[in-house]
PALOBA-804042 format. One record per residue: x, y, z of N, C-alpha, C in turn; residue in one letter. Coordinates in pm, whole numbers, padded with zeros to 5 digits, always signed. Layout:
REM residues N
XYZXYZXYZA
...
//
This chain:
REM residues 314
+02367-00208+04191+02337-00144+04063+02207-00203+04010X
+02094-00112+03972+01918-00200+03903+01955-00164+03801X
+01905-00318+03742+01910-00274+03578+01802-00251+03557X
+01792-00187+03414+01700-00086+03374+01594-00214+03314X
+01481-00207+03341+01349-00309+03325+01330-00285+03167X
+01316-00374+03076+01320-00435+02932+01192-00441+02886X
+01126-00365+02819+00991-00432+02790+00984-00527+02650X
+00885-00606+02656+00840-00684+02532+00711-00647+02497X
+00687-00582+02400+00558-00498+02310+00485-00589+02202X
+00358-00602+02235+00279-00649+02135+00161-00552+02088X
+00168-00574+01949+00063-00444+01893-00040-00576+01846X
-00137-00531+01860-00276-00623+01735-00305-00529+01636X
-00282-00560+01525-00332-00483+01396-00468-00515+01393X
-00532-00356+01326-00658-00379+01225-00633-00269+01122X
-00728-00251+01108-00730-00149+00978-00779-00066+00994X
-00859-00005+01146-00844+00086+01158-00781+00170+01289X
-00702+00030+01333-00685+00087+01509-00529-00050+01552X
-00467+00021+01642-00309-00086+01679-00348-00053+01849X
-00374-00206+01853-00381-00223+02055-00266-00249+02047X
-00179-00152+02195-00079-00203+02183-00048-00273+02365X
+00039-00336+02393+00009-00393+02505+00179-00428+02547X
+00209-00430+02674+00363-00428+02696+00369-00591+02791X
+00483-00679+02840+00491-00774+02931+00617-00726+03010X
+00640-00672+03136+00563-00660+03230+00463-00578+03166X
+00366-00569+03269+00209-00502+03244+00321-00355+03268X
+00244-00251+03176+00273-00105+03196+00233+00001+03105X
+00202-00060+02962+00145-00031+02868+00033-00088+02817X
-00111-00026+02828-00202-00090+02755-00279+00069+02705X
-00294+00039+02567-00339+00206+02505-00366+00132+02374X
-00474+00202+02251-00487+00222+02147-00454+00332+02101X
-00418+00331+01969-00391+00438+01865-00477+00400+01774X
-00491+00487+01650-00540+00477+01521-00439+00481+01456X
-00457+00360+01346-00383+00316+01211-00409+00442+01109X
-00307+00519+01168-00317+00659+01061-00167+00744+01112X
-00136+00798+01008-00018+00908+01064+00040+00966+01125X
-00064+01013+01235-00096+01084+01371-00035+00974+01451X
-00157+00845+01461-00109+00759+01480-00016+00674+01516X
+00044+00677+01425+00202+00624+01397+00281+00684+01502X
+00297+00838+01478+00398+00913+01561+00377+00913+01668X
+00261+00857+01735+00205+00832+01870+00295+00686+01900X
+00271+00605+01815+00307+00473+01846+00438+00481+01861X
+00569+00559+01760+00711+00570+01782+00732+00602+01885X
+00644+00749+01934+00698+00807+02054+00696+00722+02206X
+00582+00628+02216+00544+00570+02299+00660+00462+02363X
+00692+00384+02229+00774+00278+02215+00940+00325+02226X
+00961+00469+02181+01087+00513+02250+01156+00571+02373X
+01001+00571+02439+00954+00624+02563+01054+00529+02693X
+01003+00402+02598+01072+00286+02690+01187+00171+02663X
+01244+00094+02705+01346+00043+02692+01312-00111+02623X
+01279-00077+02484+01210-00204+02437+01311-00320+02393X
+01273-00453+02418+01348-00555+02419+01339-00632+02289X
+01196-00612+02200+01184-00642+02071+01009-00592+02067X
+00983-00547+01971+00778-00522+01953+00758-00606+01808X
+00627-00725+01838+00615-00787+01779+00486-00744+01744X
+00441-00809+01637+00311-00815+01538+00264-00888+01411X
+00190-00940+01465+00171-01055+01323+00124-01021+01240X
+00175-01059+01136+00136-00999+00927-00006-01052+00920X
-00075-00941+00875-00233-00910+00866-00283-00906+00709X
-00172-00976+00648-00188-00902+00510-00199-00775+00425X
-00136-00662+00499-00074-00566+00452-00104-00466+00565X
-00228-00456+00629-00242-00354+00776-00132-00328+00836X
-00039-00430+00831+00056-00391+00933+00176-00287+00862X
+00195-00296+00731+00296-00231+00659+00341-00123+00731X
+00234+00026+00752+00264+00118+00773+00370+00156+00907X
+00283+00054+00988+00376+00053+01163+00458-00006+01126X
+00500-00098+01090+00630-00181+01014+00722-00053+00994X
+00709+00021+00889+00818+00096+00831+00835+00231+00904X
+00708+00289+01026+00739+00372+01104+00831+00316+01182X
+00822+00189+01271+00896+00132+01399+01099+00060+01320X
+01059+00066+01213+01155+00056+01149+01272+00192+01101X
+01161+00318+01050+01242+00406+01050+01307+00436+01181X
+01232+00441+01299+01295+00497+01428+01426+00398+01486X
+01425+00325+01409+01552+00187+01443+01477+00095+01554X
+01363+00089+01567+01275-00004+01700+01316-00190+01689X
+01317-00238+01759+01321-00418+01721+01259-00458+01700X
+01172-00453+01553+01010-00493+01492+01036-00658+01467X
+00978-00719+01483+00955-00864+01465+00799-00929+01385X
+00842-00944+01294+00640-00980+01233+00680-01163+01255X
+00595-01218+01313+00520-01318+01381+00439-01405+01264X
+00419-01511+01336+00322-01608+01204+00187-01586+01330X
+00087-01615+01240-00038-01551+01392-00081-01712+01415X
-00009-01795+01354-00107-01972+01386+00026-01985+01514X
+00127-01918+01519+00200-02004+01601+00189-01920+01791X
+00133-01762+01698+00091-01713+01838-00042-01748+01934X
-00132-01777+01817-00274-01848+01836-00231-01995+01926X
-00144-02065+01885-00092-02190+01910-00054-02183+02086X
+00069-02074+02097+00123-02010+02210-00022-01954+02311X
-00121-01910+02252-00203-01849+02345-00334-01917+02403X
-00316-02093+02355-00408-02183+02364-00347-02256+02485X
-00174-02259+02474-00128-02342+02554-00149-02301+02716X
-00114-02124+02685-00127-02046+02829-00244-02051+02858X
-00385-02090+02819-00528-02096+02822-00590-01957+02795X
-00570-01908+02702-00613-01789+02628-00689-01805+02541X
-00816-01866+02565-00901-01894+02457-01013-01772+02448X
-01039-01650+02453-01066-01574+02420-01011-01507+02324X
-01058-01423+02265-01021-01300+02139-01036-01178+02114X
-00987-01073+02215-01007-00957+02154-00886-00863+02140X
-00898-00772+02071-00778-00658+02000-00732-00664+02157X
-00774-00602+02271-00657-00617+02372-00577-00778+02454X
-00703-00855+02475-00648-01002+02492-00540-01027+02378X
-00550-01020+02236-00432-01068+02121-00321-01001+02188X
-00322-00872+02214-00141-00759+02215-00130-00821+02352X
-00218-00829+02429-00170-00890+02554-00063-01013+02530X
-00132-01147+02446-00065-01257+02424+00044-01228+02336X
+00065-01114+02220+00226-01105+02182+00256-01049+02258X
+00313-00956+02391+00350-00958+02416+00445-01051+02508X
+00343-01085+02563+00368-01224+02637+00448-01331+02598X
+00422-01365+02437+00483-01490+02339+00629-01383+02330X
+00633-01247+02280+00751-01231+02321+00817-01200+02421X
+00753-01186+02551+00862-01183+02613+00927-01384+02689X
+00844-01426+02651+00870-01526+02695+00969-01628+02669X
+00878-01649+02476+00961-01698+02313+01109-01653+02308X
+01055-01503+02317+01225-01411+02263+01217-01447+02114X
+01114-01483+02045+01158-01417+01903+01301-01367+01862X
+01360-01440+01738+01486-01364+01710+01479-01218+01626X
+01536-01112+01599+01504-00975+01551+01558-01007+01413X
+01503-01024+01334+01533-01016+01190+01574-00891+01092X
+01599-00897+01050+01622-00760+00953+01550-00802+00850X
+01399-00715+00834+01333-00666+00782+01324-00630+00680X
+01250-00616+00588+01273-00574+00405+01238-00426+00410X
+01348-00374+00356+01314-00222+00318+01203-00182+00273X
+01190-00034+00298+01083-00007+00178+01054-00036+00088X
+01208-00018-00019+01203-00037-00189+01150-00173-00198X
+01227-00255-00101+01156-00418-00086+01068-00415-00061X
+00985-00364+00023+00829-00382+00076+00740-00343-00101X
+00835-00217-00148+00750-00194-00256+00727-00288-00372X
+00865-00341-00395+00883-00457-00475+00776-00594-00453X
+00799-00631-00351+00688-00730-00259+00550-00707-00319X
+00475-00578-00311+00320-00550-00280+00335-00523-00471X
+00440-00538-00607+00372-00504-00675+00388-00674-00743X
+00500-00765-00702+00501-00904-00681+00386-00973-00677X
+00330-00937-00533+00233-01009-00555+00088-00960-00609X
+00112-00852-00684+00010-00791-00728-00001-00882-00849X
+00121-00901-00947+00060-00948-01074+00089-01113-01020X
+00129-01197-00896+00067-01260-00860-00093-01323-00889X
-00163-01186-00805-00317-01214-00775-00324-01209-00960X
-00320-01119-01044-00346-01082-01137-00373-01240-01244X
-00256-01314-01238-00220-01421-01267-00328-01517-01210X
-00377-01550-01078-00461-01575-01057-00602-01587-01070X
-00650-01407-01097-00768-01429-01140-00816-01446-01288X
-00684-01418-01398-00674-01429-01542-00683-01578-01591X
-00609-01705-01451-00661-01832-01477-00821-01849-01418X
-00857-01837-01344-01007-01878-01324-01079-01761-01433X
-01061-01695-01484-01128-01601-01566-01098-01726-01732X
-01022-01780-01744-00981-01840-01852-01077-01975-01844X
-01067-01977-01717-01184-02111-01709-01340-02131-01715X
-01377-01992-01661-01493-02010-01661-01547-01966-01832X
-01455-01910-01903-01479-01849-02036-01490-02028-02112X
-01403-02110-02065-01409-02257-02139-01529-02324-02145X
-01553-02282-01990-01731-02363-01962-01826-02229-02034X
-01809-02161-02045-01968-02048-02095-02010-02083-02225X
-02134-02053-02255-02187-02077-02422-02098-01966-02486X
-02083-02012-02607-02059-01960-02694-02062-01801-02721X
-02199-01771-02742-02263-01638-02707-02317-01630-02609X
-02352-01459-02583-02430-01397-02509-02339-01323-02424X
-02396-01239-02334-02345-01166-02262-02260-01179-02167X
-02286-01298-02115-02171-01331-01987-02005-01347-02060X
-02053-01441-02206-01883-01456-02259-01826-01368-02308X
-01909-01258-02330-01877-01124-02373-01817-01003-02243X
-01843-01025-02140-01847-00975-02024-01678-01054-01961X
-01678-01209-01991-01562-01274-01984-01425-01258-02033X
-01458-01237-02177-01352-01214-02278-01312-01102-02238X
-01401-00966-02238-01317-00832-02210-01224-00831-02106X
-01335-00883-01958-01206-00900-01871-01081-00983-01896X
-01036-01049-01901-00929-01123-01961-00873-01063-02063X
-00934-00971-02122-00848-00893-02248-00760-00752-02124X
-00845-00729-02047-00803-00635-01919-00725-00655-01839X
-00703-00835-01790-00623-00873-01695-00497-00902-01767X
-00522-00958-01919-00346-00949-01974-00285-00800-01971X
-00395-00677-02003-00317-00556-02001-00269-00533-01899X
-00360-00531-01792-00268-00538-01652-00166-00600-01582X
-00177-00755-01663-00054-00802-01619+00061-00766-01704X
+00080-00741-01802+00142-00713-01879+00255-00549-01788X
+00117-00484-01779+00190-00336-01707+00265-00384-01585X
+00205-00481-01487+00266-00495-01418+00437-00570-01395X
+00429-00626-01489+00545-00710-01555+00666-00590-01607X
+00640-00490-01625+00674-00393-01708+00752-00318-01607X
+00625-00260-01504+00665-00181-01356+00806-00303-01295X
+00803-00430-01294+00878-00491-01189+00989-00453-01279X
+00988-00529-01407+01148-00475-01481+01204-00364-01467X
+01112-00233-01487+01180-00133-01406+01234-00116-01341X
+01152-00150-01230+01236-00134-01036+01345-00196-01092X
+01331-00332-01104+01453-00418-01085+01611-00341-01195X
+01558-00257-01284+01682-00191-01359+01720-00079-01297X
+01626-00053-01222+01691+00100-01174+01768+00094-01066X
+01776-00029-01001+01812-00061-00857+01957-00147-00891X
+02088-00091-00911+02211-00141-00906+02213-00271-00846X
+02146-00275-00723+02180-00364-00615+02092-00490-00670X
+01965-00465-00701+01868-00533-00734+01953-00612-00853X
+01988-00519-00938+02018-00519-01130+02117-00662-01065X
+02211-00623-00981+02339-00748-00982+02308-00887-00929X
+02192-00849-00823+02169-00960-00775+02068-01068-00823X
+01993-00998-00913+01927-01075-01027+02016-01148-01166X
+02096-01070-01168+02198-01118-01258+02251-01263-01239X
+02324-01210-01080+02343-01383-01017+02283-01462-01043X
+02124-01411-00955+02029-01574-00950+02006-01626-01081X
+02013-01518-01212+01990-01599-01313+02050-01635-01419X
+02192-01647-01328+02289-01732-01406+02276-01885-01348X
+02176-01928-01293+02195-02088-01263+02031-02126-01365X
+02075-02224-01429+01990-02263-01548+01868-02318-01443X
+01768-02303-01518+01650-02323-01395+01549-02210-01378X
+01670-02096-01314+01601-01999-01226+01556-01929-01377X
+01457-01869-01364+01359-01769-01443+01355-01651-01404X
+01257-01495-01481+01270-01440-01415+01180-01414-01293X
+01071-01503-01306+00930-01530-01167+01004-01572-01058X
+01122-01670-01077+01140-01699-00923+01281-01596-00871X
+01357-01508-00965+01426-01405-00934+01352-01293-00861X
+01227-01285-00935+01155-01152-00874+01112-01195-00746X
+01029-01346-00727+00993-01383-00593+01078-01328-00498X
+01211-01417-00520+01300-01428-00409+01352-01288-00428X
+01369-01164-00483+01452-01056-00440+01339-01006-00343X
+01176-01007-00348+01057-00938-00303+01049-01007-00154X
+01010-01137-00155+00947-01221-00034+01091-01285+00021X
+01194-01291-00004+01308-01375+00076+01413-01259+00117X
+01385-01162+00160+01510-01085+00154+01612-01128+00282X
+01598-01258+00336+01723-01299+00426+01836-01361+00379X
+01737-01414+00232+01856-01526+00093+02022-01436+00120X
+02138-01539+00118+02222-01507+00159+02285-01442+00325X
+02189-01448+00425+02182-01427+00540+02187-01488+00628X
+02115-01632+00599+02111-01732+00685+02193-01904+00645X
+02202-01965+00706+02260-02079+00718+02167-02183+00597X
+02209-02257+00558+02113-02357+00455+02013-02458+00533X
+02006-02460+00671+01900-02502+00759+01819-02402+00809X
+01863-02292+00781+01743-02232+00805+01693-02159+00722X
+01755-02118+00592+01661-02092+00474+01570-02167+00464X
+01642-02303+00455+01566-02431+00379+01391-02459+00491X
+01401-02405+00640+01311-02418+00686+01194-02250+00686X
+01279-02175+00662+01228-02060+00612+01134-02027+00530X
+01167-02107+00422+01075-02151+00263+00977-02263+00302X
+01006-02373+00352+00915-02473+00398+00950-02603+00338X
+01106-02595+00329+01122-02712+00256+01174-02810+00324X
+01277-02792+00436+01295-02853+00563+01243-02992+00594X
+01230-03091+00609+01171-03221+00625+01138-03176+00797X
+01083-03253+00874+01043-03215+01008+00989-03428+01040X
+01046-03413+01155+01013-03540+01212+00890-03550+01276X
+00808-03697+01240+00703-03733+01306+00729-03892+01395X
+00780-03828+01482+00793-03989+01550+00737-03964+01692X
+00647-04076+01738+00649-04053+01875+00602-04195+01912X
+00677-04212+02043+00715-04376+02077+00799-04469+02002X
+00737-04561+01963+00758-04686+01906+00735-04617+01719X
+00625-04544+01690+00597-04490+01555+00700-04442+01498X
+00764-04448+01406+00799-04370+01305+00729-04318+01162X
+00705-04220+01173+00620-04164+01064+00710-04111+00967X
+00674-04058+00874+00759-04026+00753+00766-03906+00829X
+00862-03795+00706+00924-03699+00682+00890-03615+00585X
+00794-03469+00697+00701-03424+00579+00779-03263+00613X
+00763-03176+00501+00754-03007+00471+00634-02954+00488X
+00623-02848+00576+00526-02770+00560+00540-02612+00670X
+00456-02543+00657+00499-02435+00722+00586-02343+00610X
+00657-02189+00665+00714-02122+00597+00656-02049+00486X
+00681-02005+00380+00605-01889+00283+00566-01982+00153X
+00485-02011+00114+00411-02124+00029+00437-02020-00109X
+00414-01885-00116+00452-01797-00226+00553-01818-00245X
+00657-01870-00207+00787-01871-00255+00813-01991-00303X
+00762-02118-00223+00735-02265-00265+00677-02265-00366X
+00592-02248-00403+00489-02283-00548+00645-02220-00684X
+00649-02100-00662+00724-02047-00753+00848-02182-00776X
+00952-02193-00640+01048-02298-00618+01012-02399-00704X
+00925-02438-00660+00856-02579-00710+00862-02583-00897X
+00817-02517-00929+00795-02469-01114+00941-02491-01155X
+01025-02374-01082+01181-02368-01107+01256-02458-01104X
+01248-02562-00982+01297-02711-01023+01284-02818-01104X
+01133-02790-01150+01079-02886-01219+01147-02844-01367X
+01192-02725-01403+01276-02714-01509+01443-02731-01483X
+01455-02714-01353+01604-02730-01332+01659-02867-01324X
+01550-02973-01318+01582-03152-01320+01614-03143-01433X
+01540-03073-01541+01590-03101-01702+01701-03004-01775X
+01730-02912-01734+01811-02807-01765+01932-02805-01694X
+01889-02820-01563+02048-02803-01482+02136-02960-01474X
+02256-02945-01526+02310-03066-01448+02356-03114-01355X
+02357-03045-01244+02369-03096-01161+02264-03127-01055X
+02180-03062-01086+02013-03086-01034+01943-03167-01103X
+01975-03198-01232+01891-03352-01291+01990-03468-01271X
+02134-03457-01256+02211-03575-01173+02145-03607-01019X
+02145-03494-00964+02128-03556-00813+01948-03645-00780X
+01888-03578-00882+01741-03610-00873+01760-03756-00957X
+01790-03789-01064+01851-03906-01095+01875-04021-01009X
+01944-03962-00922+02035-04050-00832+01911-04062-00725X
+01874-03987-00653+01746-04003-00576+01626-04098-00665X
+01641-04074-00749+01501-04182-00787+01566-04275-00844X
+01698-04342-00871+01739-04455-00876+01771-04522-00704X
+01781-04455-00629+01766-04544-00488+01633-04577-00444X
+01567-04531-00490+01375-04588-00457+01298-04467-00370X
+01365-04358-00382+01273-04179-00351+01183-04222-00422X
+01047-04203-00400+00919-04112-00503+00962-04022-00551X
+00896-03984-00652+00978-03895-00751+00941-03739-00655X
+00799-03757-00574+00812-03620-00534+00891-03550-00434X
+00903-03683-00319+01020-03710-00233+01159-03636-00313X
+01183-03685-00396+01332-03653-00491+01306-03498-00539X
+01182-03487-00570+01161-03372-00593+01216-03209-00517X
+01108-03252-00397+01104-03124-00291+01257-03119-00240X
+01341-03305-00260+01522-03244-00210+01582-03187-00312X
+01551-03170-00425+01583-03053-00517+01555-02936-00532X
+01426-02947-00451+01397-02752-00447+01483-02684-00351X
+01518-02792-00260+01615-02778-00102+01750-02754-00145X
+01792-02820-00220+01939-02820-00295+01921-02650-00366X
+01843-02661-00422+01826-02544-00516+01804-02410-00430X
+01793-02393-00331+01739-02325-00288+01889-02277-00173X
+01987-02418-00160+02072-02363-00088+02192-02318-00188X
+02158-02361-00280+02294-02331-00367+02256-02153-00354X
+02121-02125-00452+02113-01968-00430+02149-01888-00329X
+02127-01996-00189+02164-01916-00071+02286-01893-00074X
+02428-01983-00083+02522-01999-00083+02589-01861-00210X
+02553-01855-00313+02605-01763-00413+02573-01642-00402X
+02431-01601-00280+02410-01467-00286+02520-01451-00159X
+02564-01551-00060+02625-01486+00064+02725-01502-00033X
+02814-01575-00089+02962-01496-00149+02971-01421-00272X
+02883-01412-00342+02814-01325-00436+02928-01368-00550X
+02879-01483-00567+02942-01585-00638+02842-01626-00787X
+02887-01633-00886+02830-01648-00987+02829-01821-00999X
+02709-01876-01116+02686-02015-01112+02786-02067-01170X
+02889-02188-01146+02995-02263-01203+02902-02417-01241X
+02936-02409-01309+02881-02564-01379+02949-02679-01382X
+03057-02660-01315+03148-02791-01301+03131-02804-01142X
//
């Protein structure tokens, strides 16, 4: 009896074109990042007996093939691109082009095996892109606030300053407006925000984060959220050395937010300003004590969205 041969698919995004590339060799073709496009790319990929098609997040290029290879039920996998870059240095792939990259995901997946995640919906994807919209918004309204501190007094530039900033609160403002929406119109959304912000701490910035950018919260195990987010400690020892125990890696948009939320939940929550307590009475640095509170905090949420359990305070 032959079994039927498995492919592993790697696409390279751009913005205006998806190399796509198969491991075994059997597929190597471009499409255009357009509609047409797309239905080229489904048909192609259902053509054959795919084992998972990977592609690393481009900062939004990839959306569209995302939610085509997703509608067709395909095994989409989005990738971190430092760890495929990483993977394609080791095999001696030090070249770079749109077909060399799909060559190397494919390769990293068929090799890696990537696990198949379940993916954020549309409504999520939509939620996500307006997230981090008043994100950026927030962003450029503080350096807009700063450079208005340093300008003279008069003249045209502080005049040119002020308006914008009178523009970026309206906009953030609308945008703040749009998320409350979604989030009321969406039952599912409405309850599960409810949860997260029944634990004293959580706000509504790090509710909106985590319903937008975490949609595995409640999915996974508290070791692998916790390394998911980037809060995870990771060992540096080699030989005789022991090095400390550092975080890094995972979605830093979700960390920064985390980070804010604890720093009110040491003083608000009690059981998160007991345990941080207790960590900086054994001789933690306070930031040390810190980041194991964003970790704590971060699994409790996990823990209450998988039993969809409301916050108890005892």
């Amino acid at each position: 009896m032959s079994s039927v041969l498995e492919y592993s698919i790697g696409i390279d995004v751009s913005k205006a074109t998806l190399e796509v590339a198969s491991d075994p060799d059997g597929i190597r073709t471009t499409v255009p990042n357009t509609p047409a496009g797309l239905e080229q790319l489904v048909v192609l990929c259902q053509g054959v007996r795919c084992a998972r098609i990977v592609l690393e997040a481009t900062g939004g290029y990839e959306r569209p093939a995302v939610a085509a290879l997703l509608a067709a039920r395909l095994p989409v996998i989005l990738v971190n691109a430092r760890q495929v870059r990483d993977f394609a240095k080791a095999i001696g792939r030090y070249a770079k082009t749109d077909a060399i990259d799909a060559a190397v995901l494919a390769r990293y997946a068929a090799q890696v095996q990537p696990a198949v995640r379940e993916l954020a919906d549309q409504e999520t994807a939509e939620l996500g892109i307006v997230v981090q919209r008043r994100r950026q918004l927030l962003e450029m309204l503080q350096m807009e606030r700063q450079r208005a501190d340093l300008s003279p007094v008069r003249g045209v530039v502080r005049a040119n300053l002020l308006a914008h900033i009178a523009w970026l609160e309206a906009s953030l403002g609308e945008t703040e407006r749009a998320l409350e929406a979604l989030v009321t119109a969406s039952p599912a959304w409405r309850a599960q925000a409810e949860l997260l912000r029944s634990v004293p701490g959580v706000g509504p910035v790090l509710t909106l984060t985590l319903l937008a950018d975490l949609p595995e919260l409640g999915h996974l195990t508290r070791q692998q959220v916790a390394a998911l987010v980037g809060v995870a400690p990771f060992n540096r020892d080699s030989g005789t050395l022991r090095g400390r125990r550092t975080v890094w890696g995972g979605r830093p948009a979700i960390r920064r937010v985390l980070y804010m939320a604890t720093l009110v939940a040491t003083k608000c929550n009690p059981r998160l300003r007991a345990f941080y307590e207790r960590l900086c009475a054994a001789g933690k640095p306070k930031k040390v004590a810190l980041v194991a509170c964003m970790r704590k905090l971060l699994t409790i949420l996990n823990a209450m969205m998988r039993h969809n359990a409301v916050w108890q305070s005892a």
